[in-house]
Every structure is written in structure tokens, then in C-alpha cells.
N, CA and C atoms as a LAMMPS dump frame, in Angstrom:
ITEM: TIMESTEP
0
ITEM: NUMBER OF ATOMS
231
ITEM: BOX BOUNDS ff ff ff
-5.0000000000000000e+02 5.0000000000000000e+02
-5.0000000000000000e+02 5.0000000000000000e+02
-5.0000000000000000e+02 5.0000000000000000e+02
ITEM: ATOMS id mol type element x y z
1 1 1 N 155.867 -84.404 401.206
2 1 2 C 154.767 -83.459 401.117
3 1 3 C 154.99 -82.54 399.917
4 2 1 N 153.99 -82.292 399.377
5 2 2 C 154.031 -81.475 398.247
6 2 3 C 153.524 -79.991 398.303
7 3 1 N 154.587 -79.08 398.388
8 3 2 C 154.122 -77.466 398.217
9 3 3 C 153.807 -77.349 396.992
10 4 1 N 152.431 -76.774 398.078
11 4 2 C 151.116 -75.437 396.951
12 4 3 C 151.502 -74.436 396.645
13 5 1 N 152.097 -74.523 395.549
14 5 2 C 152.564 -72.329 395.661
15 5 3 C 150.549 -71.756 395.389
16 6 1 N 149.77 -72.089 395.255
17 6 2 C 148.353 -71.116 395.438
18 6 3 C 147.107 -72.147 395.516
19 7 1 N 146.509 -71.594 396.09
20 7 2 C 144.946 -72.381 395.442
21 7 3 C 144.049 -71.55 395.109
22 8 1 N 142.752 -72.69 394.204
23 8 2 C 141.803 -71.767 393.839
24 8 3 C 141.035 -72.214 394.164
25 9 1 N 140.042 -71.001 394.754
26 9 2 C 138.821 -71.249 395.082
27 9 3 C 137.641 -71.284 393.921
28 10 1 N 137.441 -72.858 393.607
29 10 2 C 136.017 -72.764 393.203
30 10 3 C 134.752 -73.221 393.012
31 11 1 N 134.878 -73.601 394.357
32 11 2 C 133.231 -73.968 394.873
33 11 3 C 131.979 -73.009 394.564
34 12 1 N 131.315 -73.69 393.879
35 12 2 C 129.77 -72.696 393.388
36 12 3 C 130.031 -73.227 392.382
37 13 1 N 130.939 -72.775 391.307
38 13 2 C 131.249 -72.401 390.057
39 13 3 C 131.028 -74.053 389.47
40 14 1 N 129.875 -74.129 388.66
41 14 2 C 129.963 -75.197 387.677
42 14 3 C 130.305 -75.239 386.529
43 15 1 N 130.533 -76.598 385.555
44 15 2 C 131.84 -76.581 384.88
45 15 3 C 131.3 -75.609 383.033
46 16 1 N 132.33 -75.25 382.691
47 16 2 C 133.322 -75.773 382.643
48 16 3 C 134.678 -74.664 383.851
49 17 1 N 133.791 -73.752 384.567
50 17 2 C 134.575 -72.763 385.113
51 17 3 C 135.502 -73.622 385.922
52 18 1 N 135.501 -74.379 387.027
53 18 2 C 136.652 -74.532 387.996
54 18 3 C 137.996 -74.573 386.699
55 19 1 N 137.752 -75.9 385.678
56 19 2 C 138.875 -75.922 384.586
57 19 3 C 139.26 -74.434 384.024
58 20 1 N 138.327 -73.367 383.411
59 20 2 C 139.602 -72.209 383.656
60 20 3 C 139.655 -71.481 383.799
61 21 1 N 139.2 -71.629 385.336
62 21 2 C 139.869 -70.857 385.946
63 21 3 C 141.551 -71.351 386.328
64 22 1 N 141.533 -72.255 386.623
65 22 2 C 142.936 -73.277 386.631
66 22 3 C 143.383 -73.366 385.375
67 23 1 N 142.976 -73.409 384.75
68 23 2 C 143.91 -72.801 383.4
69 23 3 C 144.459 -71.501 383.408
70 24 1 N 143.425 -70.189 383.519
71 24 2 C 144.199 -69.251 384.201
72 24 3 C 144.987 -69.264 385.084
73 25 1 N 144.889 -69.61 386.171
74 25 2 C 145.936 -69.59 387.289
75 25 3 C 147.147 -70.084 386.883
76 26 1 N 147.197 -71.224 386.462
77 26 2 C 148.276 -72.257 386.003
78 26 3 C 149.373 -71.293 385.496
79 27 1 N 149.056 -70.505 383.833
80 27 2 C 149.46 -69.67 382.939
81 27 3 C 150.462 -68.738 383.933
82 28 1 N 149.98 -68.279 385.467
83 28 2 C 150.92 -67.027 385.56
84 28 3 C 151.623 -67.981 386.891
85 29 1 N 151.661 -69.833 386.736
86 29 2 C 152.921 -69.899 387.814
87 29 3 C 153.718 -70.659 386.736
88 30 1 N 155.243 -70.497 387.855
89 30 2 C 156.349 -71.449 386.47
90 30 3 C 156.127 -72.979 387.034
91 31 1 N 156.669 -73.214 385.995
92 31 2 C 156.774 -74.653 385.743
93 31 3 C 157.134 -75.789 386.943
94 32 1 N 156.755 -76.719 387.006
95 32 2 C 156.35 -77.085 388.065
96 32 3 C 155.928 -77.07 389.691
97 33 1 N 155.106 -75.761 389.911
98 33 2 C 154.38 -75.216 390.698
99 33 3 C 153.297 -76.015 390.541
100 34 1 N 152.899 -76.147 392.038
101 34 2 C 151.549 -77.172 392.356
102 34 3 C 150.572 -76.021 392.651
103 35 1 N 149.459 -76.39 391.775
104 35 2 C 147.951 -75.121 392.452
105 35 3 C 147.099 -76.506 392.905
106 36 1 N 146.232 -76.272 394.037
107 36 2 C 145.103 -76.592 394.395
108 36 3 C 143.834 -76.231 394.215
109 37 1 N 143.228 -77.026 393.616
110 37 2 C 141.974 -76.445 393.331
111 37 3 C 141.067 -77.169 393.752
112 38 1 N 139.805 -76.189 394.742
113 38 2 C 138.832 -76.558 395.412
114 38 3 C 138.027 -76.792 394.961
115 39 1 N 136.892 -77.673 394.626
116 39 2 C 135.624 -77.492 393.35
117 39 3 C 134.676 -78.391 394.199
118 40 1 N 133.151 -78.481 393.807
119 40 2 C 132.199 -79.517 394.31
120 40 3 C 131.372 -79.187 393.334
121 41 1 N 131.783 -79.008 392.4
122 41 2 C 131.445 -79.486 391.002
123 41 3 C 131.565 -81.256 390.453
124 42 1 N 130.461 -82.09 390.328
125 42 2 C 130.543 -83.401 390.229
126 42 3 C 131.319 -83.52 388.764
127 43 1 N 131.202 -82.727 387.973
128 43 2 C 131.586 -82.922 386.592
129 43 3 C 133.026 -82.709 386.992
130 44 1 N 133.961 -82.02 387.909
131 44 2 C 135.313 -81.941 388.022
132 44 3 C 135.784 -83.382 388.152
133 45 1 N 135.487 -83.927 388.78
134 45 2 C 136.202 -84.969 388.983
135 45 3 C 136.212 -85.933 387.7
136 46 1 N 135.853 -85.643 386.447
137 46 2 C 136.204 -85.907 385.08
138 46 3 C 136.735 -85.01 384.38
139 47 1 N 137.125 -83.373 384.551
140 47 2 C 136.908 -82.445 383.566
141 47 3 C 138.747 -81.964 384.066
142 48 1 N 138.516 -82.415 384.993
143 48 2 C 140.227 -81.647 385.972
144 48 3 C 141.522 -82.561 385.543
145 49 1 N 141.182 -83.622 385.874
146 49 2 C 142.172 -85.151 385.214
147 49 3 C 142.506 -84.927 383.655
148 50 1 N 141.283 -84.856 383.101
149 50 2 C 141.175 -84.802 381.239
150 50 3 C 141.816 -83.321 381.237
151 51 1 N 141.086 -82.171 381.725
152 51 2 C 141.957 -81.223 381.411
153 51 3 C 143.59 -81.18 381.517
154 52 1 N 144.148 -81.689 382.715
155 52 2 C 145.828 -82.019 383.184
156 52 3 C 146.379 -82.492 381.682
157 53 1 N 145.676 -83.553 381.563
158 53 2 C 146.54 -84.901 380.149
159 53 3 C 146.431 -83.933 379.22
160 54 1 N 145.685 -83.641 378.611
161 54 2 C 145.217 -82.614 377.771
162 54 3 C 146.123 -81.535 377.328
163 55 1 N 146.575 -81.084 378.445
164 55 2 C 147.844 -79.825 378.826
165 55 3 C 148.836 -79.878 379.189
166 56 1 N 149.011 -81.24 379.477
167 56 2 C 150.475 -81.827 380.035
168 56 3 C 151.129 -81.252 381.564
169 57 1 N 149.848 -81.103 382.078
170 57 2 C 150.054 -81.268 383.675
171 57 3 C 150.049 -82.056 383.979
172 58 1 N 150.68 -82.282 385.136
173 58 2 C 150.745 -83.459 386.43
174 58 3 C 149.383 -83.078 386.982
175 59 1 N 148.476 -84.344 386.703
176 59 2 C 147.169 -84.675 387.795
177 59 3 C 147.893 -85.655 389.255
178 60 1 N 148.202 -84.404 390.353
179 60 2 C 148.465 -85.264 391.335
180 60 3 C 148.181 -85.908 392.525
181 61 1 N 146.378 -85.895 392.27
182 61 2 C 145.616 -86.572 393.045
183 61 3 C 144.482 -85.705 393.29
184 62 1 N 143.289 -86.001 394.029
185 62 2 C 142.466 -85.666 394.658
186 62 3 C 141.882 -86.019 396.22
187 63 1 N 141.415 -85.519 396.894
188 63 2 C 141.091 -85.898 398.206
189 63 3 C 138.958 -85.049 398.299
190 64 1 N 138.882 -85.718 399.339
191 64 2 C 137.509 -85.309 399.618
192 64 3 C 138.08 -84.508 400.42
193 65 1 N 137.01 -82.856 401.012
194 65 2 C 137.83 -82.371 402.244
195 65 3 C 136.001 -81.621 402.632
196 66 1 N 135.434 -82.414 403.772
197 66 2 C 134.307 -81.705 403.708
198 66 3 C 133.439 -81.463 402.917
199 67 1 N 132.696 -82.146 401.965
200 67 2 C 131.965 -81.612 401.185
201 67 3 C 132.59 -80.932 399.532
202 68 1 N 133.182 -81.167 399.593
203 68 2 C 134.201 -80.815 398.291
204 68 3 C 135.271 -81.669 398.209
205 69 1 N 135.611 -81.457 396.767
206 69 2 C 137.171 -81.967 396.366
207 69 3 C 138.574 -81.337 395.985
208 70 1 N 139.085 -81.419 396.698
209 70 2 C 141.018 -80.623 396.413
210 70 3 C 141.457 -81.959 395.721
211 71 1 N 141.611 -81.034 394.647
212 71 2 C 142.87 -81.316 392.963
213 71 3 C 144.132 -80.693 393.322
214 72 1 N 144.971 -81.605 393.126
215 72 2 C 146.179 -81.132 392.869
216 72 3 C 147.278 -81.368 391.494
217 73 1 N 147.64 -80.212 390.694
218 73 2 C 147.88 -80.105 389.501
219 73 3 C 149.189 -79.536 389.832
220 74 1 N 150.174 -79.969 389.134
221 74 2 C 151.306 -79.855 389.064
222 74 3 C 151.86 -79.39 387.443
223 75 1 N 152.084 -78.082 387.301
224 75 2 C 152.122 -77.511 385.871
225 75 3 C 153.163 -77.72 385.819
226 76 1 N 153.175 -78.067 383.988
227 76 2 C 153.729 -79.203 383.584
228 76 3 C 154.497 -77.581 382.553
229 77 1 N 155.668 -78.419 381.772
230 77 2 C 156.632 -77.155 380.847
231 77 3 C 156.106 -77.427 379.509
């Protein structure tokens, strides 16, 4: 199992916000800390992956949970 040190909430928010806001968040945990991020934003599920590679996070999956999708990003050094 993989500990979340936080998640973010950001359902509503269409893109490019869920990405950064998780860019913010990311910035104030250390290095390999997992954030979750909540979104039902259809464009996330292209914008969250590309953002990770991009930044050299760990994209470490997604799940459906109700009506939305939890990302899990694993910040990268």
C-alpha cells in the first residue's frame, strides 16, 4: 500500500487548474511523498500523466472513485 502524505481536492476546477494546483502542492512536499489528487475534469486524465513525465514525477496510477478520478503522483527529486 502506498502512503498519501496529502490530497487535493479538485473537483469543479477545470483544466488547466487540477495540474497546478498539484504542482503547487507537490513544491512544499519532499521527495518522494505521494499526493492524491481528486479531479472530474475529463481533460485530467491526459493533462496529470503528461504533467508527471514532464516533471519527473512518478504517475502512479489512477482509479475511478464515484464519479471522479484519484491520481496518484509520487514526487519525483
Amino acid at each position: 500500500m502506498t502512503d498519501i502524505a496529502e490530497t487535493l481536492d479538485a473537483l469543479g476546477l477545470l483544466c488547466p487548474l487540477p495540474v497546478l494546483k498539484a504542482r503547487k502542492r507537490l513544491k512544499a512536499l519532499p521527495d518522494g511523498a505521494v499526493l492524491k489528487v481528486l479531479a472530474d475534469d475529463p481533460a485530467a486524465i491526459v493533462d496529470i500523466p503528461h504533467f508527471c513525465n514532464e516533471a519527473s514525477h512518478g504517475f502512479l496510477g489512477l482509479s475511478e472513485e464515484g464519479g471522479h478520478q484519484s491520481y496518484l503522483i509520487r514526487k519525483g527529486g
